[in-house]
ROSE-4610 file (N, C-alpha, C; in Angstrom, 1 decimal, always signed):
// ROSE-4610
residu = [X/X/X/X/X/X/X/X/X/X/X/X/X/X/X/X/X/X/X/X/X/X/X/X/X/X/X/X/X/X/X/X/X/X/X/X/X/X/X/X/X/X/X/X/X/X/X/X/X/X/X/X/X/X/X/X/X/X/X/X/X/X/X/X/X/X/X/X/X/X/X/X/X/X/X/X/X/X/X/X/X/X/X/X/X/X/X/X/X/X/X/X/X/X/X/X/X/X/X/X/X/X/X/X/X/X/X/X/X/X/X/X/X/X/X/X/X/X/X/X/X/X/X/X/X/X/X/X/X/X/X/X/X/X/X/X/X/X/X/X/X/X/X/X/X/X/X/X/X/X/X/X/X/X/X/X/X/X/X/X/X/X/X/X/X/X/X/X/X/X/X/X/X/X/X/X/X/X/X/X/X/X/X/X/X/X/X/X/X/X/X/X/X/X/X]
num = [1/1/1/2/2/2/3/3/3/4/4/4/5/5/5/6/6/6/7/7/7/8/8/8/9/9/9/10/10/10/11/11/11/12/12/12/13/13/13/14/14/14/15/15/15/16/16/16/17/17/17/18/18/18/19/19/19/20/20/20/21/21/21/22/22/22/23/23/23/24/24/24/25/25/25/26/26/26/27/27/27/28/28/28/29/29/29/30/30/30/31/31/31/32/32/32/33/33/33/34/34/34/35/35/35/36/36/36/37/37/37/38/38/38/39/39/39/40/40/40/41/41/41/42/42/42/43/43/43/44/44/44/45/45/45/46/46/46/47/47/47/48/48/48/49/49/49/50/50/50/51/51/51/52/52/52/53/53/53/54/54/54/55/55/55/56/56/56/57/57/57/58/58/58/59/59/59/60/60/60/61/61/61/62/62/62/63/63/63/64/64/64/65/65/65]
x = [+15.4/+14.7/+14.2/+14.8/+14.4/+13.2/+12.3/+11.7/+11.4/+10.7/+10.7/+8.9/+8.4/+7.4/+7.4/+6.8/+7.0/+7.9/+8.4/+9.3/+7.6/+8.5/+7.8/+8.3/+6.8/+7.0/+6.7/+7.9/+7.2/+7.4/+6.5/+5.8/+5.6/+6.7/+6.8/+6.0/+5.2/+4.1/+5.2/+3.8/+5.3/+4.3/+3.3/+2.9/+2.9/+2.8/+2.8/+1.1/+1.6/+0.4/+0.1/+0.6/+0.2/+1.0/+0.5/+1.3/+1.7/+2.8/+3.6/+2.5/+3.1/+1.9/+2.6/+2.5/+3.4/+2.4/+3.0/+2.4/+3.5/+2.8/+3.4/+3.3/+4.6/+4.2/+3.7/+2.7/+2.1/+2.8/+3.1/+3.7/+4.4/+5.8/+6.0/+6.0/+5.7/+5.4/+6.4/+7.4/+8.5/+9.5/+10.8/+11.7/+12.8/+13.3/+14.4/+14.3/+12.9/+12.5/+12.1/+11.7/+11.8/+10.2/+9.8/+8.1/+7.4/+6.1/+5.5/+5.2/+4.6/+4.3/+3.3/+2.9/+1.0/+0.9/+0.8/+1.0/-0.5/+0.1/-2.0/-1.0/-2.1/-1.3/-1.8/-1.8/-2.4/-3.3/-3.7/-4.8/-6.0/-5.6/-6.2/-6.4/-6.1/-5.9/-5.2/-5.6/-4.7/-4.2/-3.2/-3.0/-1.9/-1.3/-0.6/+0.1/+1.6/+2.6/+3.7/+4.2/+5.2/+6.2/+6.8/+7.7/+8.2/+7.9/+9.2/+9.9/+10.5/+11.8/+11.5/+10.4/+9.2/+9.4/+10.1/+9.5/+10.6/+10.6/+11.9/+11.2/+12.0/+11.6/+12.9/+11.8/+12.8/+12.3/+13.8/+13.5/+13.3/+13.1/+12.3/+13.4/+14.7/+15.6/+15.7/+16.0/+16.2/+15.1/+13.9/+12.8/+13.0/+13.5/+13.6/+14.5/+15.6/+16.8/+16.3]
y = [-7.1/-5.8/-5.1/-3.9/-3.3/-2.2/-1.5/-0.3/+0.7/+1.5/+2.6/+3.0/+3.9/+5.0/+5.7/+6.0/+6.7/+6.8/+5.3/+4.9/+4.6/+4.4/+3.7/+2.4/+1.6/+0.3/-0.1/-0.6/-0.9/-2.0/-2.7/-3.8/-4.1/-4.7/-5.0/-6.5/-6.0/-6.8/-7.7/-9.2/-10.3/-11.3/-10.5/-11.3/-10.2/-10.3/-9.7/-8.7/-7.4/-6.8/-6.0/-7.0/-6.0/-5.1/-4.1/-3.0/-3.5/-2.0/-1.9/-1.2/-1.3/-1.1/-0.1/+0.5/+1.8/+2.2/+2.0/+2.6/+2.6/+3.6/+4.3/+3.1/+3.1/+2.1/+3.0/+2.4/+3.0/+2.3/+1.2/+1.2/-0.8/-0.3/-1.6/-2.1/-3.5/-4.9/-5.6/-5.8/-6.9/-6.1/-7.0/-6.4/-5.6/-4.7/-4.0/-3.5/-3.2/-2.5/-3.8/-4.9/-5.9/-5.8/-6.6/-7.0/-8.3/-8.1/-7.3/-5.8/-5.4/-3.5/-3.7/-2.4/-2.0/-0.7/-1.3/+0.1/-0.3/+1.8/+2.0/+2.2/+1.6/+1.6/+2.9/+3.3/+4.5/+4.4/+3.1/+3.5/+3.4/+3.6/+3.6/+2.3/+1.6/-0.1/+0.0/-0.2/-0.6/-2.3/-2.9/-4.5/-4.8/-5.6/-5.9/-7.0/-6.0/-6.8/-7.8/-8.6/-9.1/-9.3/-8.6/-8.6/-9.3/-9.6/-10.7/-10.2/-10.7/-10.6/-9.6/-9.5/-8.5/-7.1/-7.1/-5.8/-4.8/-3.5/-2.6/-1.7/-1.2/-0.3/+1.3/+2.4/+3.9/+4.2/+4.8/+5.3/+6.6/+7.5/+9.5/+9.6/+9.4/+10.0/+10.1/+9.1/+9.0/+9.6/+9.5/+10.0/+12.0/+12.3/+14.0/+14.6/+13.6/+13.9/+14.8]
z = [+15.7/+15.3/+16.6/+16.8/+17.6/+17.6/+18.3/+18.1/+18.8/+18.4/+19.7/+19.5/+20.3/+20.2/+19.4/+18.4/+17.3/+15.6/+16.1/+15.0/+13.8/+12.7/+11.5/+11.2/+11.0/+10.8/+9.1/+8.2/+7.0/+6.7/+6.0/+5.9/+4.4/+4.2/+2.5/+1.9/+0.7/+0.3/-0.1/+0.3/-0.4/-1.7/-2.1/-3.3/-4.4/-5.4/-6.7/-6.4/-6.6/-6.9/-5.5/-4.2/-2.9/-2.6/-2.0/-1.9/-0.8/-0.6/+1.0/+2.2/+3.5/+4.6/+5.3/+5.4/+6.5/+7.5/+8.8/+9.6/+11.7/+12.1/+13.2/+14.7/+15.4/+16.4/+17.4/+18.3/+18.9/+20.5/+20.4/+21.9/+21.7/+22.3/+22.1/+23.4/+23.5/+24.5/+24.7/+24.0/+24.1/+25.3/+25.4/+26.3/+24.9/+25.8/+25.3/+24.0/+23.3/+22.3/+21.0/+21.7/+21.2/+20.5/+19.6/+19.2/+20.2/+20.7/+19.4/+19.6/+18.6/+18.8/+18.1/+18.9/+18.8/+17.9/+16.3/+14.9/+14.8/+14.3/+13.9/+12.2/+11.6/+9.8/+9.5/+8.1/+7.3/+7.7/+6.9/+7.1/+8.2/+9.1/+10.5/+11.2/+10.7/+11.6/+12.6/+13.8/+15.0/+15.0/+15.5/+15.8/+16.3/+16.7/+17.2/+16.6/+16.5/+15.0/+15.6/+15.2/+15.5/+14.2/+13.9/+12.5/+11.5/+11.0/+10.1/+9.3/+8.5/+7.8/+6.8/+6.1/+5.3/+5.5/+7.2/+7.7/+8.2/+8.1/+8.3/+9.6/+10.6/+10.9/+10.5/+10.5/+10.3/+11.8/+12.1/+13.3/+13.1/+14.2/+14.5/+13.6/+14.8/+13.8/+12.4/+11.8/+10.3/+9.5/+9.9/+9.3/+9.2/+10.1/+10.4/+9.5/+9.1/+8.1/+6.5]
């Protein structure tokens, strides 16, 4: 999983009932666009993510389409 500055990180709930988590990377740390990355969510949470299988990113591009 790669990411960028401004890509979107979503975060699919893995129990019954939790929602999905969407939110913007703010800067990635890994090499070569690698995690982890520093997303502020919706709802205004900053942290620092390291991905799992759960998780999608949309890139600028695809999102502008």
């Amino acid at each position: 999983m790669n990411g960028r500055v401004g890509d979107r990180l979503l975060v699919h709930g893995n129990i019954v009932g939790q929602p999905d988590r969407q939110g913007e990377i703010l800067e990635v740390r890994g090499e070569n666009g690698g995690p982890p990355y520093l997303v502020r969510f919706d709802d205004g949470h900053e942290t620092l993510v390291y991905p799992g299988p759960d998780a999608v990113i949309e890139t600028k591009e695809r999102m502008s389409r």
